[in-house]
Each structure stands twice: as C-alpha cells, then as structure tokens.
C-alpha positions in Angstrom: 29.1 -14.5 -19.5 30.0 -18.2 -18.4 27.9 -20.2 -16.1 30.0 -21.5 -13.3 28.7 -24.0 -10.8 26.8 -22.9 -7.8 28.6 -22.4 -4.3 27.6 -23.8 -1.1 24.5 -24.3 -0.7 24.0 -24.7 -4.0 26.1 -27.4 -5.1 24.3 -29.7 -2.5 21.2 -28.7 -4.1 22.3 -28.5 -7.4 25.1 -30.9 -8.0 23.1 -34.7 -8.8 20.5 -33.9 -6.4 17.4 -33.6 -9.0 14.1 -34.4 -7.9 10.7 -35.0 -8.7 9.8 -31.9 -7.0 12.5 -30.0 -9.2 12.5 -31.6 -12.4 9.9 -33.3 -13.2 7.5 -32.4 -16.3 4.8 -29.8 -16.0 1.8 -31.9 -16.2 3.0 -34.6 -13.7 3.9 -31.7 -11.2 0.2 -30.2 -11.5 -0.9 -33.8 -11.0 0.9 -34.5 -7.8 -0.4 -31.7 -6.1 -2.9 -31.4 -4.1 -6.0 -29.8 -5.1 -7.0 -27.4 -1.9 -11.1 -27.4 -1.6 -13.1 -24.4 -0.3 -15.0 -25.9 2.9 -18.2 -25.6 2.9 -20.3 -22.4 4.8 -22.5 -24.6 7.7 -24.3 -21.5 9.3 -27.5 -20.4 8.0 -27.1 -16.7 8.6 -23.8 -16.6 6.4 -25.8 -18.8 3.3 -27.7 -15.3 2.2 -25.2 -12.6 3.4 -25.1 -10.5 0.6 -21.0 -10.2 -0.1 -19.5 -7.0 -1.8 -16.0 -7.1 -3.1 -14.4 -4.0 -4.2 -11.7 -4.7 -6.8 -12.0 -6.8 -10.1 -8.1 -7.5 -9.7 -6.5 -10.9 -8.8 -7.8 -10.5 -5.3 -11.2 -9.5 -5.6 -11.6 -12.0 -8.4 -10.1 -14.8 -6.3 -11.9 -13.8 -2.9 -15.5 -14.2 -5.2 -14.5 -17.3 -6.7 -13.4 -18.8 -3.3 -16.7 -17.2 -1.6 -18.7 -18.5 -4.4 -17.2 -22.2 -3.7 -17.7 -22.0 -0.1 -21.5 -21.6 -0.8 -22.1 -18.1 -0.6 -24.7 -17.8 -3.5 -25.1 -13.3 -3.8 -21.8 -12.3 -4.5 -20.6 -9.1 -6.6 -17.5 -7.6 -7.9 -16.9 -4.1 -8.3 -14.5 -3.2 -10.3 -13.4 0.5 -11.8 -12.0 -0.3 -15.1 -14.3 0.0 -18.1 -15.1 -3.4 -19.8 -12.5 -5.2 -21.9 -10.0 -2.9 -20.4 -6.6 -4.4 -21.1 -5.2 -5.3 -17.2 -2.0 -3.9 -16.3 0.8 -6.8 -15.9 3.2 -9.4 -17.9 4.3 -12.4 -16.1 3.1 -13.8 -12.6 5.3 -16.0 -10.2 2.5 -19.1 -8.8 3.6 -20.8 -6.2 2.4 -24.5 -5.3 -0.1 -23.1 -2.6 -1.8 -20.8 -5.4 -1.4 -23.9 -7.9 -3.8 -26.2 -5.4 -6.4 -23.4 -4.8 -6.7 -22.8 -8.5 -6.5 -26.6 -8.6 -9.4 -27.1 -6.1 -11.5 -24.5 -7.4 -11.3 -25.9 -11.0 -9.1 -24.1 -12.8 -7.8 -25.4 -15.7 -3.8 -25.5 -16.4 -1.0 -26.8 -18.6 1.8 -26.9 -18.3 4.2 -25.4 -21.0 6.9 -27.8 -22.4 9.9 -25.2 -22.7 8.7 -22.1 -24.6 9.2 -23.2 -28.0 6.2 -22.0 -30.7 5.5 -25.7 -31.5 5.0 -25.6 -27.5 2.6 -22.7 -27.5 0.6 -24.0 -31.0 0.0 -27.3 -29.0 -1.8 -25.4 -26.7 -3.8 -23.4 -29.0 -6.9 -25.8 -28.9 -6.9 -25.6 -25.4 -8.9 -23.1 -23.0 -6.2 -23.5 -20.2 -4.7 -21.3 -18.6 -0.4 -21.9 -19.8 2.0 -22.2 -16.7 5.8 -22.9 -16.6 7.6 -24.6 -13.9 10.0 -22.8 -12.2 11.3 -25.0 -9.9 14.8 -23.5 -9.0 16.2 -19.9 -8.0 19.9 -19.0 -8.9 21.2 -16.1 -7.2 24.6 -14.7 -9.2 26.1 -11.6 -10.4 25.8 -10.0 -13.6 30.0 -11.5 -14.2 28.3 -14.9 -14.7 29.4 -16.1 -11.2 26.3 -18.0 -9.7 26.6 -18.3 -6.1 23.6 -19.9 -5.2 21.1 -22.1 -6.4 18.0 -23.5 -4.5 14.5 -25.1 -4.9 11.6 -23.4 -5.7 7.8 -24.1 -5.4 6.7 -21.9 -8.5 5.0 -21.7 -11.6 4.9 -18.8 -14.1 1.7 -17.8 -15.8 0.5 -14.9 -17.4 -1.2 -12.7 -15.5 -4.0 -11.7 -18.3 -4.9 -15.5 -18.2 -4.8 -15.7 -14.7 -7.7 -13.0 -14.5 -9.5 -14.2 -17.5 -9.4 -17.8 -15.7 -10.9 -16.2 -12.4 -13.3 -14.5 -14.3 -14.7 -17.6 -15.6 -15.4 -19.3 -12.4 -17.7 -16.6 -11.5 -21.4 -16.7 -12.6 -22.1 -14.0 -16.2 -22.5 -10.4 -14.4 -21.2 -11.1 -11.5 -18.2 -8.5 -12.2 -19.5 -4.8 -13.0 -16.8 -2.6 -14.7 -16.8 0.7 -14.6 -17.2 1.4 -11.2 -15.4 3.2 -9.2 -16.6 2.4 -5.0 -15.2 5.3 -3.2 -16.8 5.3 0.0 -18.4 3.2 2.6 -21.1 4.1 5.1 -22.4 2.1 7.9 -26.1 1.9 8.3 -28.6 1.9 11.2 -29.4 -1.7 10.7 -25.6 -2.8 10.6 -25.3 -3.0 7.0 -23.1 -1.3 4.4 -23.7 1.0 1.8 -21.0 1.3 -0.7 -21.2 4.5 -2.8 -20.1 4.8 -6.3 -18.2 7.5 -8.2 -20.8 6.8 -11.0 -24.0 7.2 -8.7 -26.0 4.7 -7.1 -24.7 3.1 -4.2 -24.9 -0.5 -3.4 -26.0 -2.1 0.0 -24.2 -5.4 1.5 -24.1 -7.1 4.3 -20.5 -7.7 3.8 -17.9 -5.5 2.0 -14.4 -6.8 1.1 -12.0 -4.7 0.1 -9.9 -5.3 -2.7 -9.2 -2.3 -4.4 -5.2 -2.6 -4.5 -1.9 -1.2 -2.6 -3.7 2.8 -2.8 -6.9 1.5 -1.3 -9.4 4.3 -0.7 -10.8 2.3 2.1 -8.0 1.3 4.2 -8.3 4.1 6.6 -11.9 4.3 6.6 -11.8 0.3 7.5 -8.9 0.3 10.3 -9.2 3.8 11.4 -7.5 6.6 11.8 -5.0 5.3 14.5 -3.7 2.6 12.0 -0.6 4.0 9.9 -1.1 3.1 6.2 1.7 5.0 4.4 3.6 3.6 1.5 7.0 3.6 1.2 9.1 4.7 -2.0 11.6 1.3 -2.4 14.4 3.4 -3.1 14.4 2.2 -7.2 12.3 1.4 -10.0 11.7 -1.3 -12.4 12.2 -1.6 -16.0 9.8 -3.8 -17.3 10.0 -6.0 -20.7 8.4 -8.5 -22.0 10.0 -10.6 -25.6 8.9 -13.0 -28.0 11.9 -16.2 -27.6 10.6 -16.6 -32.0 10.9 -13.2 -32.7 14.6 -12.9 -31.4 17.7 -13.8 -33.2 18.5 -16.9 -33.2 22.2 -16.0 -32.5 21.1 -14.1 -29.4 19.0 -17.0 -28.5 21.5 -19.1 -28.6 23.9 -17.3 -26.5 21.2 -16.5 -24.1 20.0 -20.3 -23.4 23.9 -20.7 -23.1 24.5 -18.2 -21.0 21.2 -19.5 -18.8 21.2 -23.3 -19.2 18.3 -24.1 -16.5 16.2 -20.9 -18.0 13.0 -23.0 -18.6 13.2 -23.9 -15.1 14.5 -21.4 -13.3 14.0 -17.5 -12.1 17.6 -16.2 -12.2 18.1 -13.0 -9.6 21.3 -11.2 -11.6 22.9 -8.6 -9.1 24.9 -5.8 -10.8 27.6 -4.2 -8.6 28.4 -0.9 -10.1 26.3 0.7 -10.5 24.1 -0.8 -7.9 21.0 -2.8 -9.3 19.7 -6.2 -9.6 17.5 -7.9 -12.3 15.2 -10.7 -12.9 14.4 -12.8 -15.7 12.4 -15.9 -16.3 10.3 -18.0 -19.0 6.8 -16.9 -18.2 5.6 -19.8 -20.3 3.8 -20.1 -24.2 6.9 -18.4 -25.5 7.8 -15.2 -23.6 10.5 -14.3 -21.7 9.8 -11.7 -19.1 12.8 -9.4 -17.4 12.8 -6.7 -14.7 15.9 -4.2 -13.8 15.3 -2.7 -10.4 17.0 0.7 -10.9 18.1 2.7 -7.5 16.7 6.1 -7.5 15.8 8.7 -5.2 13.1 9.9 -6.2 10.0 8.1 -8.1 9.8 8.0 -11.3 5.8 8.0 -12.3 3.5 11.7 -11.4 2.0 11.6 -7.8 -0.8 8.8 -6.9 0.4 6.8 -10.4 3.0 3.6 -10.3 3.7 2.8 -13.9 4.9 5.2 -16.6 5.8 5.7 -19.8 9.8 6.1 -20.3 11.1 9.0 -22.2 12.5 8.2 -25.6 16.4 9.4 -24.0 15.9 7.0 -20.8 15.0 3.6 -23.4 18.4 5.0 -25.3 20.6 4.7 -21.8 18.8 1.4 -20.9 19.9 0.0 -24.3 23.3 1.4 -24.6 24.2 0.4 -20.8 22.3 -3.4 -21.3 25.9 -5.3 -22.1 28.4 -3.4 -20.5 26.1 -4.1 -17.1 24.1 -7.4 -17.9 26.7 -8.9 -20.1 26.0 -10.4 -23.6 23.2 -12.6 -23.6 21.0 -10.6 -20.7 21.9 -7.0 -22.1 21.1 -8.6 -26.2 17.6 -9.5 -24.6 17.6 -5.7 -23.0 18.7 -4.3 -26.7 16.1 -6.1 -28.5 12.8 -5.5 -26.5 10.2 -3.9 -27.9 8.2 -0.7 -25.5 10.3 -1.3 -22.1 8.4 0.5 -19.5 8.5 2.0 -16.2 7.0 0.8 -12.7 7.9 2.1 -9.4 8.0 -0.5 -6.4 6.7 0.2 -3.2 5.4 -1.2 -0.4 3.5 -0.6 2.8 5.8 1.0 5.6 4.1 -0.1 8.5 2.6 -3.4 7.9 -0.8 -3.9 9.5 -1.1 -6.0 12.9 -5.1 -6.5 11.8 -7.3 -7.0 8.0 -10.7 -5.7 10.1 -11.7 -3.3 12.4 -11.0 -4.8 15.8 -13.2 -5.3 18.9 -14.7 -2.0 20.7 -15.1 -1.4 23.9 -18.4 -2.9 24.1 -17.3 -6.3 23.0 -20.0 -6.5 20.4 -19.3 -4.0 17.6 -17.6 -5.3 15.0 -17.9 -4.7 11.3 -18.7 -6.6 8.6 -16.0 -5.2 6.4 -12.2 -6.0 5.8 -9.2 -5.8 3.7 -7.9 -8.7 1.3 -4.8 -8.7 -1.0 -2.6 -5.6 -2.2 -5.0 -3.7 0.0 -4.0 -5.4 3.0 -0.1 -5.6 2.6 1.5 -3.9 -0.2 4.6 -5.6 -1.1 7.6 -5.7 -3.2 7.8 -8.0 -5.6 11.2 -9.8 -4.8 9.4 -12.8 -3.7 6.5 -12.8 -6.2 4.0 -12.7 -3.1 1.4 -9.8 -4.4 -0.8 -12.2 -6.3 -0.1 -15.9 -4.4 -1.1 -13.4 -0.8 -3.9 -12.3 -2.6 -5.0 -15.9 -3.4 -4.1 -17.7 -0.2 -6.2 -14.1 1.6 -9.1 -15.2 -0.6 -8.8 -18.6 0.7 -8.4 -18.3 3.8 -11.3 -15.8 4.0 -13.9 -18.3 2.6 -12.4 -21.0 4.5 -12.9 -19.3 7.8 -16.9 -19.1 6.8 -17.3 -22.8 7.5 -16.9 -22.8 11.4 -18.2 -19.4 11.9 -21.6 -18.5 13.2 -21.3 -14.7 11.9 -19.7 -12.3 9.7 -17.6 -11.1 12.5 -16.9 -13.8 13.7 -15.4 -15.1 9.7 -13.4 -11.8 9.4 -11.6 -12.4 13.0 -10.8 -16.3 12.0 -9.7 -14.8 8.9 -8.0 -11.7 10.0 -6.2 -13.6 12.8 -5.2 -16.5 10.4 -3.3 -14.2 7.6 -1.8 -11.0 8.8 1.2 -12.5 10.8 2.0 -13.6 8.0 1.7 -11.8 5.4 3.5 -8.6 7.3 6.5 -11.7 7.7 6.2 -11.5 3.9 6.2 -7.5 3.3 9.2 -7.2 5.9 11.4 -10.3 4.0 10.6 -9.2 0.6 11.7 -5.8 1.4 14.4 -7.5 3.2 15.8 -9.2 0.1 15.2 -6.1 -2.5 17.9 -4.3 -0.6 20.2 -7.2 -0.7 20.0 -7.6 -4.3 20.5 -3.9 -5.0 23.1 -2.9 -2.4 20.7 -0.9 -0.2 21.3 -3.1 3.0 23.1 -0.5 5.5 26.2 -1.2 7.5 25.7 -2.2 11.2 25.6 0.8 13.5 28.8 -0.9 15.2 30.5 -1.5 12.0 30.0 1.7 10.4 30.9 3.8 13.2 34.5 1.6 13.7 35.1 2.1 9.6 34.1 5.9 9.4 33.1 7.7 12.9 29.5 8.7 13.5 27.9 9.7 10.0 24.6 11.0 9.2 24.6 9.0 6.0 23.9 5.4 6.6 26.6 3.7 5.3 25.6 0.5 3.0 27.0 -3.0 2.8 28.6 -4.4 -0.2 26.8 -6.6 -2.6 27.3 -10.3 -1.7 30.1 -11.8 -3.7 29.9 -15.3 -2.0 27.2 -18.1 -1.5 28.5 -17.6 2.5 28.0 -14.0 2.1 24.6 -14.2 0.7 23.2 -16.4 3.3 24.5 -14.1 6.3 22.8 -11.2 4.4 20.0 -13.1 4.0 19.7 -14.1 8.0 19.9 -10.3 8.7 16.2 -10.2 8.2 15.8 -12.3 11.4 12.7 -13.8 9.8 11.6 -17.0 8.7 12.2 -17.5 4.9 10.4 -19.8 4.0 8.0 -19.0 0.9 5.0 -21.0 1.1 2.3 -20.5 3.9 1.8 -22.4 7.1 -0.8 -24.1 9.1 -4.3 -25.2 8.3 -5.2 -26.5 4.4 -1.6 -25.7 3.6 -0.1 -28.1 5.4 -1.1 -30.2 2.5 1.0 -28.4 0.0 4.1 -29.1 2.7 3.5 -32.5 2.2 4.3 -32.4 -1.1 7.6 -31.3 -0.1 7.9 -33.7 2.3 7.4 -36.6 -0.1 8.8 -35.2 -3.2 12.2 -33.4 -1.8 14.1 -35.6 0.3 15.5 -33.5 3.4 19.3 -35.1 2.0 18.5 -33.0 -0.9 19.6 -29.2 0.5 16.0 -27.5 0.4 17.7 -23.7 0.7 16.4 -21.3 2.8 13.0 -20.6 0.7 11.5 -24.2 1.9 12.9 -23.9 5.2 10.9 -25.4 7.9 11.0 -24.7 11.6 11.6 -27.7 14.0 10.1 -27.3 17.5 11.9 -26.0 20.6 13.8 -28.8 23.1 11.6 -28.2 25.7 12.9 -30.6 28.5 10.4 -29.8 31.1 7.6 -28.0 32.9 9.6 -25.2 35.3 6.6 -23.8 36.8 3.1 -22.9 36.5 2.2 -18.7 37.4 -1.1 -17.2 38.7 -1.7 -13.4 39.5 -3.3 -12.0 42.0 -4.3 -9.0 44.2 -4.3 -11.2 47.0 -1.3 -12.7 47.7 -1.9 -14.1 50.8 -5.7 -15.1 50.4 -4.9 -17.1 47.5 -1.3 -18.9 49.4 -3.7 -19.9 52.1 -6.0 -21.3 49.2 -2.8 -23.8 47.8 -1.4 -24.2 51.3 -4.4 -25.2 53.4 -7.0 -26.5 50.6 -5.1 -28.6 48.2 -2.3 -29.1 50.4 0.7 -27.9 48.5 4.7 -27.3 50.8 5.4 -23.9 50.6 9.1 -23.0 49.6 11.6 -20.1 49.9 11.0 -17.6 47.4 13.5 -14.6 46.6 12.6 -10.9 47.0 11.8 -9.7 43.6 10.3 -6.2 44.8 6.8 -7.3 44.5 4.5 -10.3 46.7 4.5 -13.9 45.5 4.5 -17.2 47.4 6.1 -20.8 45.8 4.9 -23.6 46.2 6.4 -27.7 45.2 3.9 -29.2 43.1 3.8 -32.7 43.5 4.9 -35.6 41.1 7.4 -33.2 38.9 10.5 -33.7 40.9 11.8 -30.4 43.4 12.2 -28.5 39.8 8.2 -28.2 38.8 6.9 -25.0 41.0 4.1 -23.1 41.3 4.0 -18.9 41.7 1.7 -16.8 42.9 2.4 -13.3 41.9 1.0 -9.8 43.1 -1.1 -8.7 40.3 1.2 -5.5 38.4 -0.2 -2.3 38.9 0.1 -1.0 35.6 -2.1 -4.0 34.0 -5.1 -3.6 32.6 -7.6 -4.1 35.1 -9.9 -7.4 35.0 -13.5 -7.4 34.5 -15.8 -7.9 37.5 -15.8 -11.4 39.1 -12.4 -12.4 36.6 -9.4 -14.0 38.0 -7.7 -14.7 35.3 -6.8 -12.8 31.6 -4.8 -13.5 28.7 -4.2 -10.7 25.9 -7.0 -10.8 24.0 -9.3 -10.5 26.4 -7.7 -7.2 27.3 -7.3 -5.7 24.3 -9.1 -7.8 21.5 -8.5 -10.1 19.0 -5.1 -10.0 17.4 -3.7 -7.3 20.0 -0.6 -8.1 22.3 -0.1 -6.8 25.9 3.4 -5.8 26.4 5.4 -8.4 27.2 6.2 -7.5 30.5 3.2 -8.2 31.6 3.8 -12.0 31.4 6.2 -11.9 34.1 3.3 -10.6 36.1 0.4 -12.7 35.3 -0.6 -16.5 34.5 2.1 -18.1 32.2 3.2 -21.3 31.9 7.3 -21.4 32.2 9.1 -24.3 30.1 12.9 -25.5 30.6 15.4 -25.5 27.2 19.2 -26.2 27.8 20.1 -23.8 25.0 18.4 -20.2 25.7 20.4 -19.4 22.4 19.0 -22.3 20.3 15.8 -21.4 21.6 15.6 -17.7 20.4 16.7 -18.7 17.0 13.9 -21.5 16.7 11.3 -18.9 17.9 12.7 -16.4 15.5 12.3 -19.0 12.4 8.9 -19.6 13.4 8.6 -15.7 13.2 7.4 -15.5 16.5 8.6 -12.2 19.1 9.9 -12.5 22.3 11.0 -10.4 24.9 14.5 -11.4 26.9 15.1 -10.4 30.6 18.5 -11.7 32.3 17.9 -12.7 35.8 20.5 -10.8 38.3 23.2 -12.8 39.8 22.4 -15.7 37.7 22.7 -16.7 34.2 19.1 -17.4 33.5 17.4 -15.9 30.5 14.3 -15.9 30.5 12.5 -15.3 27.4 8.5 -14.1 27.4 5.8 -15.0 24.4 2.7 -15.0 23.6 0.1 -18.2 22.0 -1.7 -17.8 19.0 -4.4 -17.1 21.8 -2.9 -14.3 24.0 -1.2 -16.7 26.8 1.9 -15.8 28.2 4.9 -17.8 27.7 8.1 -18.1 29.8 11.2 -20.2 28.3 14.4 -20.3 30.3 17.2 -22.2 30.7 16.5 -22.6 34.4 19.0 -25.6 34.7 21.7 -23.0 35.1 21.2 -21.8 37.9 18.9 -22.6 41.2 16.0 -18.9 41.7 
C-alpha cells in the first residue's frame, strides 16, 4: 500500500505548509495553549448548594472537577461501578479546547515523543497524564490513495488516565462506587432526592446527570413530550488496541512506511467493497489503537448492552479478510492483535433542543436538575466529540455559575450555551460516519432519474476524489468546524489564529464563519392590534411621512424614517391571529417570552411581528454564511419580484429579516 500525495485541499495544507500549530513538539504545543480557568461562583446562595452528579464517567468526573474549581465546596459523585472497576475504553481523541480546561484546572500532561518504549520509560517517573499530538487528519482509501489531508486540533490520551487524572482533582471520597441512582423525586421544599438501587437515597439541591448515552433519567428530566430514542448506526466497531514493541519489526516497518505522518496523524481508511471504513492512530506511551466500523443490520451486543465479546469464528473472518481489505501494513496490525472486540455505535435520533426542564407556565418553576455529557447527546464517534462534549458541558456548566443568582437560572445560561451545539455535533458526526462507510443515500432527484421510484433508498458511492469528498462532506449543510465557539473558547481560536496562518489551507474542521455583507438597515417592524391607533402615534406624535404600502392581505401602514435615505422604512403590521397572545399591558414579544428559554416560534411569525430587516446583495451568499454559522432560516420569495426574504431568530428570540431588497422596489 503506497502513500501517494494528498489532493486538493490537501496538497495546500500539506505540501511545505508545516506549522507550529501542526508540527511542532508535544511539550511546546501544551505550552502555547491557553490554560481555560473556571470563573469563580459570586452569589451566595449557589456557594453551599449541595451538587449531585450522577455518573463517575468522563463527564460526571469533569462536571465535579469544574464545579469544585468554580467554588462549589459539597459536591458528590455517584457512580455504579464497584471500586477499582477497570473502565471500559482504549484510546481518547483531546482536542485543544479539552487540552486548556484540563490545562486550567491543573491537570498534569506530557507530551509523548513518538511511541517508542525509550519514549514511554522516560515517562515512567512521571505522574502525568501521556498525550500524543495529532495534529493532522488524512482521509484515503484502503488502495493507499490519500485524497485529503487537513489540520487537526487533537491530542490522543488514554482514556484510563484521563479518568484516573479527573479523579485526582477531586477531594478523597468525593466519588462513591457502587451505586447505582435510579430515580429522582422532587420534594416539597424544592429539593431533590435521588434514590439508590442499593438503598438510601441522597438529597441535593442540585442533581446532574451524567449517567451516559442510556440515561435512566433523561425522560424523567425533560419529560415525556421530549423524544429520547437511540438510533442503531447501521454498523459496528471492531475494536483493538497493540503494543508498537511487541509487534514485528518487519510489520512495523512496513506499517510506519505505509503511514509516514502516523505519530501525528488520525488516518480515516475507507474500504469500498465491501463497504466499511477504519481508523487508526498512535494513542501515545506506545500503543496503537484501530477501529473498523463494520455495516450491519442488525446490532451486534444482547438488548440494553453496547460492547460484546466476539465469537471465536467472527475474530477468524476479521483476521483472514485484514489484508485483502486493509492492505498489508493495516490488515498485519489487524492479524496480530491480541482480544479484538466488539462495540456497537449509536447515537441519539432526535437530538435534544434543551439540557433542563424548561420554563412552565407559571414562569417560576424550574428545576434544579439537568443533563451533561453522553446523557445529553449521544454521539458517534467519527469526530471523537463523546468525551471533549462532555468536558467543554462540564465547563460550561460551572462557568455559567459565576453570573447567576440561582440554580435555575445556572442550568438555563448553561443549557442555552451548549445544546445548539452539541446537536450540530451529533448531526455532523453522524453525517460523516455514513460518508466513510457508503451509507450516504442518493438524492431523491438522482435516484429516481437512475432507477424509477424505489422503496430501497439508493446509496451514493464512496468518495474517490479530494473534490468528491468535500461535496459529500457539504451535504451535511452544517458548519464543520470541530472546536466550540463563543465565550472562554474564543481563546483556544486564537491559538489558531496566531499559530496557522489563513495562507496555510486550514480544511474544513477549523473552518470559521465570516459575517454576513450586511449593506444596510431596510426597515424596522412593529405589530399591532391596532393598526390605525398606533399609525396615528408615528404620523401625528413623532412626525414621521407616511408612504404607499402594497396590499399584503393583512393591515400595516409605512412610514420614511428620517436620516437613512428613501430605503430605511418603518412597518406597522396587524398583529397575526394565530400568534400567541401577549400578556396583559405587553406590546411587544420576542420567542422566548412566548414559549421559554431556548424555544423557537415558528418562523412565520417574524413576518408578523417586531423584526429588524437588513439589506445583503447576495441572498445566496447569505444563506450559506447563515448555514456555516449553523443557524436556521426560513425563505419566503416575494410575488412579482425577485426578493427573498429570509427570517431568523437571535440568540435571544428576536426576529430577523435578510433580503436582498435592492432588487426590486416593495
């Protein structure tokens, strides 16, 4: 299997572009970034909440540590596995967001060398945790042919040591194994009661749960109107995990020939027949870690269990099939490892809009319980997201504690801050499983010009091209990028910033959104029951000109507003019907006031109520940059005219109106 040079978008990446952010060593990587610091809890009534977490995994160990930092001073950790249980897991992906929380909470790393034994024996004095860089993807097929290779903001790490490292930020007894939570009840006095397979409950003023992708509280938290089902991939992974000194050196050799950036890179193989993909990358200390995503229909493990134990005639077919599908070097490293086992990968089908019980009717009941990690999105692991979510949830939870003045008021900031994005992530890693392994289906269009209707969705070949694999990738229509946005990680962007020129090709997992060419304000809506009352308000009051307005089927007025040319309006609309009526004594409503925090009126209602209505030249340009930004819109064509106007909503419930009004005169 040769190693040919990368296409496209990877020769400009690839081809004398190194960088510091690429390939420079370990330790000064670690160093340059920045170390992301837990702010610090200012409201009284949050300093002595008394904090449950549920789950002694990689979230609920992170979401104490970060609470813990933030100044919360009674946190526990319940977790259901019996001390010194060995945790499930080989190799972790961290990317450079995860690297700077563990760096600000005081984590100690090295950075591995290569994966040589004099490597991992240098390291053997050391109580740090051992991570790898892995600073580059390559995307190619199991031939040899690479057709893309791009930048990548990761680490490896183990994920034993990445638990064990969590562990020992928390205070002795903190964590109590053996406990299995499996239900929560609210008290009188607002409080939670968490009860215990094993018998007594525990009480808490605040429950998170952590308890991983099966949670046994993620119904009981969002209710039964949220849809929590998890969805069978469509394959499984093999799983295996080998020794670089234990293997021959022969097929060592062949293998660091075969993969010359290996201690540097995670190599995505695709396999075209049959269909299936595989992964393989140094986790660091000397092991190599691999993973063949095998289509199937059904899965593999019993009912309620993901992992399983292969039958001796399955390990025989992986081995004999490893070098007529992976070629020599990958398929000798399949041969050779030791106890290969299963895991079947699934993720959440529906992801969720909200990580808390929202807002009731009332206004004032909200409860002091949400979700964090695995519980809250269940992914696949194409973008090794599970654990750097889970960390950037845990985070962002403690984070949102210092401008809060209550619990609910910390889960909302929190909730509002990471489930956008995180159901981006669910849908893209999904997204790029089905790439890899064949599963994309055919356009509607397409398929039905190629073969007539069919009940069968028809599936899209395998990209064979760099061009090819970037269309596939855009399919998604949503942003790609890898690392998280806004707030404290901003920092880690900087990094990028400074360390990979924008001449050097970034790819599309470090691609970030520009702004919109706004070129100016159109016009400026207000709703109204009243059209006339409040026209004779702007007309005889503030002394506005009224202008000609077309018949759109429902009452309005326009008026010019002064000092923004004849093109800078303002409309009075007759209120729509069908909203949501207003509170008594309110004029004016954006969406979550109607229906809560993190909730969305339909978008039609925009059209209908107080927006604010911005000018692009390119309607086109505009939908993509909204789309990169991974922000909905809703497009309505004017009649007559070739205005599109396009309808969002703020981060705060506003409506939105972008147009390319220049076209044509209303």
């Amino acid at each position: 299997m040769a190693d040919s040079p990368p296409a496209q978008l990877g020769e400009a990446a690839g081809a004398g572009s190194s960088s510091f952010f690429t390939d420079a060593g370990g330790q000064e990587l670690l160093a340059a970034l920045p170390s992301l610091h837990v702010p610090q809890v200012s409201h009284p009534a949050l300093l002595g909440a008394r904090v449950l977490v549920v789950g002694g995994s990689i979230g609920g160990l992170a979401a104490a540590a970060c609470l813990r930092a933030a100044g919360f001073q009674k946190v526990q950790v319940l977790e259901r596995s019996a001390p010194g249980a060995q945790p499930p897991g080989a190799g972790v992906g961290l990317d450079d967001a995860t690297m700077a929380i563990l760096k600000g909470l005081g984590v100690p790393c090295w950075a591995a060398v290569g994966s040589s034994a004099a490597a991992a024996t240098s390291k053997s004095a050391s109580k740090a945790m051992v991570v790898q860089p892995m600073r580059w993807t390559e995307e190619r097929l199991a031939c040899g042919r690479v057709l893309l290779r791009q930048p990548f903001p990761y680490f490896a790490a183990l994920y034993a040591e990445l638990r064990v490292a969590l562990t020992e930020l928390l205070p002795a007894g903190t964590v109590v194994s053996g406990h299995k939570a499996t239900r929560l009840e609210r008290l009188p006095d607002g409080t939670l009661r968490v009860h215990c397979a094993e018998g007594l409950p525990v009480e808490c003023d605040l429950c998170i749960c952590a308890d991983g992708p099966r949670s046994a509280f993620r119904r009981d938290v969002l209710g039964d109107g949220v849809s929590d089902e998890m969805r069978f991939a469509g394959y499984a992974a093999w799983r295996g995990t080998a020794r670089e000194a234990a293997l021959p050196p022969a097929l060592r050799d062949a293998f660091r020939a075969a993969f010359p950036h290996f201690s540097n890179c995670l190599y995505f193989v695709m396999c075209e027949e049959p269909r299936q993909s595989c992964v393989v990358y140094d986790i660091g200390d000397g092991l190599w870690n691999w993973l063949i995503y095998e289509n199937r229909s059904q899965p593999v493990a019993e009912t309620g269990r993901t992992t399983s134990a292969p039958e001796p005639e399955d390990i025989a077919r992986l081995r004999a099939n490893a070098r007529s599908h992976w070629g020599e070097a990958l398929g000798g490293l399949i041969e050779v490892t030791e106890d290969p086992f299963w895991t079947d990968i699934y993720d959440i089908q529906t992801p969720l809009k909200a990580f808390h019980p929202r807002r009731t009717t009332g206004g004032d009941d909200i409860s002091n319980v949400a979700l964090l990690g695995d519980a809250a999105h269940p992914t696949t692991p194409h973008m090794a997201k599970g654990s750097n979510m889970a960390l950037h949830d845990a985070f962002a939870l403690a984070a949102a504690a210092a401008s809060a003045t209550s619990l609910p008021d910390m889960l909302e900031a929190y909730s509002a801050s990471r489930a956008q994005e995180c159901a981006r992530t669910v849908l893209l890693s999904r997204h790029l499983g089905r790439l890899r392994n064949g599963l994309l289906p055919l356009p509607a269009s397409v398929a039905a010009s190629v073969m007539g209707v069919s009940s069968v969705p028809l599936l899209q070949p395998q990209p064979a091209t760099a061009a090819a694999l970037l269309a596939q990738v855009r399919e998604a229509g949503l942003p790609t990028r890898t690392l998280p946005v806004g707030g404290a990680f901003q920092e880690v962007w900087q990094l990028v910033e400074e360390k990979l020129p924008r001449e050097v090709q970034r790819g599309f997992f470090l691609e970030q959104p520009g702004p919109l060419s706004i070129t100016m304000v159109n016009h400026i809506s207000r709703e109204t029951c009243d059209v006339e009352r409040l026209a004779s308000f702007y007309r005889e009051v503030l002394g506005l000109a009224q202008i000609p307005r077309p018949d759109f089927g429902f009452g309005g007025a326009w008026f010019q507003l002064p000092g923004g040319g004849k093109s800078t309006t303002l409309h009075i609309i007759q209120r729509d019907p069908q909203k949501p009526s207003a509170a008594a004594g309110e004029t004016l409503q954006d969406a979550a006031d109607l229906l809560g925090a993190g909730c969305r009126a339909p978008e039609r209602f925009i059209r209908r109520s107080h927006h604010l209505a911005l000018t692009v030249q390119d309607i086109e340009a505009a939908k993509r940059g909204l789309t990169a930004h991974g922000i909905g819109y809703a497009v309505n064509a004017v009649p007559g005219t070739q205005v599109v106007q396009l309808f969002v909503y703020d981060p705060d419930g506003n409506g939105i109106e972008i147009g390319n009004f220049d076209v044509s005169r209303l």
